[in-house]
C-alpha positions, 0 to 999 in steps of 0.5 A: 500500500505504501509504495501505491501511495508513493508511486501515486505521489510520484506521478502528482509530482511529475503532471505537475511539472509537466504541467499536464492534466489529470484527466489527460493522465487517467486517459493515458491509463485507461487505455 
């Protein structure tokens, strides 16, 4: 569970420095 959380929070960190969407992001997964 905790490596879930960090790489969760890996992942906010870097759509932030990109400047990117979340819902751009959740689309990338869906696929």
């Amino acid at each position: 569970l905790r490596e879930l959380h960090t790489l969760k929070g890996h992942v906010e960190s870097v759509v932030k420095l990109k400047g990117l969407d979340i819902d751009t992001m959740q689309q990338h997964y869906t696929v």
